[in-house]
N, CA, C and O atoms as a GROMACS GRO file, in nm:
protein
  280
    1UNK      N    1   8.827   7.113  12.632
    1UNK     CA    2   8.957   7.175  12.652
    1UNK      C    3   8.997   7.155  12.798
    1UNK      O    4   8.927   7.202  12.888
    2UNK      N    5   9.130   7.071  12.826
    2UNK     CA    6   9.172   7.113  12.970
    2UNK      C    7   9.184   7.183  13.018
    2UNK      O    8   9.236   7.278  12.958
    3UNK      N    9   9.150   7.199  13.163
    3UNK     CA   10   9.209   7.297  13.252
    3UNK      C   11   9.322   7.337  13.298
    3UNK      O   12   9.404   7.245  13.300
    4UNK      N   13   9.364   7.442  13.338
    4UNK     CA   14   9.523   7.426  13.394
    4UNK      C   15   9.558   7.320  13.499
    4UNK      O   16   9.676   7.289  13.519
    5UNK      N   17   9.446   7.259  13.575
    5UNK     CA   18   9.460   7.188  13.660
    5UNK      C   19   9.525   7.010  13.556
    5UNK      O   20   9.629   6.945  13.567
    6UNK      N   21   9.411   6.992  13.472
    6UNK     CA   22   9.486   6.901  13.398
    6UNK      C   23   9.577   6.899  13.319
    6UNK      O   24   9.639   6.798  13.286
    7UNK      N   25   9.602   7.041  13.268
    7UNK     CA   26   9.773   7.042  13.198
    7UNK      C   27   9.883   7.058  13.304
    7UNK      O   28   9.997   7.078  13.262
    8UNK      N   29   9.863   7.051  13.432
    8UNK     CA   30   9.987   7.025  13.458
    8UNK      C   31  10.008   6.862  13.527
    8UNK      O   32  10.108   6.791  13.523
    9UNK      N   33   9.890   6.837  13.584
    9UNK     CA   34   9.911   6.640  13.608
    9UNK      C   35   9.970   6.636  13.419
    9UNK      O   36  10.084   6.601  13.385
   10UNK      N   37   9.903   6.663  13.360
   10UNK     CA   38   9.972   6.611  13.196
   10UNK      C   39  10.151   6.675  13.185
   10UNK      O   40  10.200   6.626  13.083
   11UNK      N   41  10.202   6.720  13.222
   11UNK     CA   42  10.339   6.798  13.220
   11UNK      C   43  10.395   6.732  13.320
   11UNK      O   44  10.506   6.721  13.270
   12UNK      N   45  10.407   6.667  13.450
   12UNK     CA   46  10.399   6.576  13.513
   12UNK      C   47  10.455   6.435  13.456
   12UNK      O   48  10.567   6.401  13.419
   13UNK      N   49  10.327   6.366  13.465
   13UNK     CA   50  10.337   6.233  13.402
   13UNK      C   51  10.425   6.272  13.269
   13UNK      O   52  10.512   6.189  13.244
   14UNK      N   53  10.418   6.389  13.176
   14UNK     CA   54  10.535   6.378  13.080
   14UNK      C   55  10.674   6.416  13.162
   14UNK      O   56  10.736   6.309  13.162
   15UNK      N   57  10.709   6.458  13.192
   15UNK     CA   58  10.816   6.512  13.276
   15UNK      C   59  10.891   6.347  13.332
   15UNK      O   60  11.005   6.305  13.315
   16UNK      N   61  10.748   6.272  13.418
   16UNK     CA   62  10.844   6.109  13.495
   16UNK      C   63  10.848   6.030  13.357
   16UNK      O   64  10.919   5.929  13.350
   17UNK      N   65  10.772   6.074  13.246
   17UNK     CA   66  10.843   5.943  13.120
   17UNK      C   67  10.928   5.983  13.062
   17UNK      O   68  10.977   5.880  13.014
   18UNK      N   69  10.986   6.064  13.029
   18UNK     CA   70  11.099   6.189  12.936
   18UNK      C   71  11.254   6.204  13.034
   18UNK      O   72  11.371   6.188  13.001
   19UNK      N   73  11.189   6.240  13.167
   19UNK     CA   74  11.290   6.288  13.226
   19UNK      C   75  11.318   6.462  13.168
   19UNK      O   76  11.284   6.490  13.053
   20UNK      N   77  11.372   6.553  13.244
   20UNK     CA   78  11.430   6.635  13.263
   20UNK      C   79  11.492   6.680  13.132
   20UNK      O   80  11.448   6.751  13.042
   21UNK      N   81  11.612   6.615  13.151
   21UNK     CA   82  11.709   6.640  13.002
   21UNK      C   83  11.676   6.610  12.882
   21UNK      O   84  11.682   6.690  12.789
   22UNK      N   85  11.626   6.453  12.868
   22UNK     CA   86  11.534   6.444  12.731
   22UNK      C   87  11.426   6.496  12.701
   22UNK      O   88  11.381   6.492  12.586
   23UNK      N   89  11.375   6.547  12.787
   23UNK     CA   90  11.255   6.647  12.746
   23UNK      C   91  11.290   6.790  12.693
   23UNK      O   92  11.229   6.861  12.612
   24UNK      N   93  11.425   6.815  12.772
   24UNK     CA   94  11.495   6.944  12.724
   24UNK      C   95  11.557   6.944  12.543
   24UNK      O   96  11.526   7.014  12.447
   25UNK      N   97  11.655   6.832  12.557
   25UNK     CA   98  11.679   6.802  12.418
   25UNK      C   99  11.518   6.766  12.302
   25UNK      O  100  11.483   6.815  12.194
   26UNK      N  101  11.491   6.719  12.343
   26UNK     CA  102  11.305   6.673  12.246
   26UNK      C  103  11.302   6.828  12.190
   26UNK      O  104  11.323   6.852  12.071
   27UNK      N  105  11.269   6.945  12.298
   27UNK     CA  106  11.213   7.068  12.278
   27UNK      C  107  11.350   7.179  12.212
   27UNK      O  108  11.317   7.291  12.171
   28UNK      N  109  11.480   7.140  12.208
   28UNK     CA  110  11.558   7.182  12.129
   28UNK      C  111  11.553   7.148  11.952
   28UNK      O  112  11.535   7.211  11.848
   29UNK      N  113  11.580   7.018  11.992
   29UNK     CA  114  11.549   6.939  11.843
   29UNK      C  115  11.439   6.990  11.774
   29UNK      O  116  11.471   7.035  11.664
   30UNK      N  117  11.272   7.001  11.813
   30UNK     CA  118  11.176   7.052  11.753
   30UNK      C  119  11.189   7.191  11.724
   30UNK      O  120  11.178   7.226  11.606
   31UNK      N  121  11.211   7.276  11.813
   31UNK     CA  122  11.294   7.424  11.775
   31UNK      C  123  11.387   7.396  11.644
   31UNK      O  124  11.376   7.460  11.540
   32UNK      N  125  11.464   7.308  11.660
   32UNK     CA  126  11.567   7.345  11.548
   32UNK      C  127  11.506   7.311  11.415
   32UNK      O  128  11.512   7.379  11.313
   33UNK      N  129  11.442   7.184  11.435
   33UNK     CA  130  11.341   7.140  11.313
   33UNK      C  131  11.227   7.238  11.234
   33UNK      O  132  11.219   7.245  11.112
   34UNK      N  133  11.149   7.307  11.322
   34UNK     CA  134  11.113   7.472  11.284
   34UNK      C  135  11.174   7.531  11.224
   34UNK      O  136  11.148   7.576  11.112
   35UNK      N  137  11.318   7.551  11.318
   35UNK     CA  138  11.382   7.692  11.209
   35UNK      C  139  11.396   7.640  11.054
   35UNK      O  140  11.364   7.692  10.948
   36UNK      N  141  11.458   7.514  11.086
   36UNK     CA  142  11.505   7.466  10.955
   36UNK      C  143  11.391   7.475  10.812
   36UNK      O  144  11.421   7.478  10.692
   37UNK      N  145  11.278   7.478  10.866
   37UNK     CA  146  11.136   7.430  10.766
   37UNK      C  147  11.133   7.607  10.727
   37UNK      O  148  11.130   7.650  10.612
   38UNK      N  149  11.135   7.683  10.841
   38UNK     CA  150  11.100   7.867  10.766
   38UNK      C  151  11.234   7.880  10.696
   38UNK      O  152  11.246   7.945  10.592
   39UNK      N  153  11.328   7.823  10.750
   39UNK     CA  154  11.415   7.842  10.639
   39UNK      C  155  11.451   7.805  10.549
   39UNK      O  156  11.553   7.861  10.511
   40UNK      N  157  11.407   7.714  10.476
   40UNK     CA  158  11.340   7.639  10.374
   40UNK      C  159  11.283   7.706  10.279
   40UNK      O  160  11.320   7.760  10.175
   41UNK      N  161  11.118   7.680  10.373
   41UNK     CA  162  11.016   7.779  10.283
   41UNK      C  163  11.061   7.935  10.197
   41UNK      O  164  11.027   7.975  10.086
   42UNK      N  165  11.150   7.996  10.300
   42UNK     CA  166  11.205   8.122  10.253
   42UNK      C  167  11.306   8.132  10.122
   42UNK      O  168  11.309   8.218  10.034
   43UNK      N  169  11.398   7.999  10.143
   43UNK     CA  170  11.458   7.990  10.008
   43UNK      C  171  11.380   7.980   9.910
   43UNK      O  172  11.374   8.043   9.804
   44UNK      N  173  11.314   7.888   9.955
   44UNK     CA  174  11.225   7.843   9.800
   44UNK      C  175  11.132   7.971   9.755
   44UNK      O  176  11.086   7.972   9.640
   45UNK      N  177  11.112   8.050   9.822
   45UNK     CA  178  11.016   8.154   9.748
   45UNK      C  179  11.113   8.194   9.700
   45UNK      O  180  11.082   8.216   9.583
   46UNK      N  181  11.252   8.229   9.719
   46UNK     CA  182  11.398   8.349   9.679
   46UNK      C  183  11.395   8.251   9.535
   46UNK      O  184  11.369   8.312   9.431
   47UNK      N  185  11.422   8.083   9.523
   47UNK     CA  186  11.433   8.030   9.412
   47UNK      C  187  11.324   8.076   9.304
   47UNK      O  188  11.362   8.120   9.195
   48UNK      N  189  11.180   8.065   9.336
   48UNK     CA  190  11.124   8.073   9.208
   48UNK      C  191  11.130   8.222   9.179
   48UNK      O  192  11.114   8.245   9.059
   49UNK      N  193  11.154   8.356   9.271
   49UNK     CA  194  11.166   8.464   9.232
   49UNK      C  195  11.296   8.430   9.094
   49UNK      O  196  11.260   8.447   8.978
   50UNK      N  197  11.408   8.393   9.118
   50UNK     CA  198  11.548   8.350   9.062
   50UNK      C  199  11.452   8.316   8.904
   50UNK      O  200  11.431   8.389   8.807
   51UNK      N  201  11.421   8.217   8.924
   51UNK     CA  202  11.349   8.141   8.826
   51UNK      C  203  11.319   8.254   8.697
   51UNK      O  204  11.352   8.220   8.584
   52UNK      N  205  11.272   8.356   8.715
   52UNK     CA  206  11.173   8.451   8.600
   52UNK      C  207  11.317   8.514   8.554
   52UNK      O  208  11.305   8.594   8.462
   53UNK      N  209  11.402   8.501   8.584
   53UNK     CA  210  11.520   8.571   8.515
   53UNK      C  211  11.603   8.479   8.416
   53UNK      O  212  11.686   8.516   8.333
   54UNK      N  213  11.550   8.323   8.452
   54UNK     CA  214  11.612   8.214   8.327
   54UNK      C  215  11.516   8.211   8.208
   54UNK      O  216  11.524   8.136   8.111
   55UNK      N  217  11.404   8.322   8.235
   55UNK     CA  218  11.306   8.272   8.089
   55UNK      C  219  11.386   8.294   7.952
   55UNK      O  220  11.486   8.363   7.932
   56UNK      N  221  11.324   8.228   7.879
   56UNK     CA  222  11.424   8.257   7.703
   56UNK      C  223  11.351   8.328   7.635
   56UNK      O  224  11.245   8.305   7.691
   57UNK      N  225  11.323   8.412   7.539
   57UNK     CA  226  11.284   8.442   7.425
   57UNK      C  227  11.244   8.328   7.334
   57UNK      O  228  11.328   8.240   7.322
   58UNK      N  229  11.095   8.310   7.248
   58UNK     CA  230  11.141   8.185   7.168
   58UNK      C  231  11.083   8.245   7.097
   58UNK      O  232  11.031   8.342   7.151
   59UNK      N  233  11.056   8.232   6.954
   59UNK     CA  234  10.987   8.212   6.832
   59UNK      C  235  10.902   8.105   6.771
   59UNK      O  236  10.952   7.993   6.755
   60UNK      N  237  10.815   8.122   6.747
   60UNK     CA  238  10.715   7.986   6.672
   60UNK      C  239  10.738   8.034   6.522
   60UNK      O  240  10.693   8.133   6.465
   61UNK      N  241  10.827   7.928   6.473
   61UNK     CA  242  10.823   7.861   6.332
   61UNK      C  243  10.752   7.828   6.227
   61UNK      O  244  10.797   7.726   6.175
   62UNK      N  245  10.649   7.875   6.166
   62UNK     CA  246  10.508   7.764   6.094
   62UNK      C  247  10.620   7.725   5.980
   62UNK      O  248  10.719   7.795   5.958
   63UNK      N  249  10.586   7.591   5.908
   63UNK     CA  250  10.576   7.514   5.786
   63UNK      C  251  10.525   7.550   5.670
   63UNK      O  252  10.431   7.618   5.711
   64UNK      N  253  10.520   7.553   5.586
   64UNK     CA  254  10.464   7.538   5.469
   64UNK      C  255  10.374   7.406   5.475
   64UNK      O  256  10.422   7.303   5.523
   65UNK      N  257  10.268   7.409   5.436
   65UNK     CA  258  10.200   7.298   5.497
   65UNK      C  259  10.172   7.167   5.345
   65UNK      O  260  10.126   7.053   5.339
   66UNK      N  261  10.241   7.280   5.226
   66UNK     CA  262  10.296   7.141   5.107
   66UNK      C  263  10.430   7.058   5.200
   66UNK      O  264  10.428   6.935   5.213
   67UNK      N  265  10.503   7.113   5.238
   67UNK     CA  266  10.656   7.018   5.315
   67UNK      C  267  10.573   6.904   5.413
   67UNK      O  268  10.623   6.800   5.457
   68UNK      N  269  10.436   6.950   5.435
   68UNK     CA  270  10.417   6.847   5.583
   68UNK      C  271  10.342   6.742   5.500
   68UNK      O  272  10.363   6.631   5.551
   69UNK      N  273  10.272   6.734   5.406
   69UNK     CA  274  10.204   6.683   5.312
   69UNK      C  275  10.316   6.536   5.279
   69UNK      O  276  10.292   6.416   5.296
   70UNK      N  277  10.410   6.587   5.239
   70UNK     CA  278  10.526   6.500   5.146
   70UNK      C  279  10.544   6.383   5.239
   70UNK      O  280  10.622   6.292   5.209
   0.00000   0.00000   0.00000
């Protein structure tokens, strides 16, 4: 595990390849990409809750099993 001494030469050298502003936008974009995924995940649990209220009622049918014969 680094030290604080090497995470910041590492924040640094990222800082002179990124620059300033694109590093700012990078860390917006990934923020927004987050929210977007919990908010996601959150629908989709609200959908399959939704889901148990489209079940149908069905009935099973049997044959006469002379009709299946024929």
């Amino acid at each position: 595990m680094p030290g604080p001494f090497e995470l910041i030469i590492i924040l640094v050298i990222v800082l002179l390849l990124f620059g300033g502003k694109r590093l700012k936008n990078i860390g917006g974009d990934l923020g927004g990409a987050i929210k977007g995924f919990k908010k996601s995940m959150k629908e989709g649990e609200n959908d399959k809750l939704d889901d148990k209220e489209d079940i149908i009622e069905a009935k099973v049918v049997e044959e006469d099993k002379d009709k299946e014969k024929k």
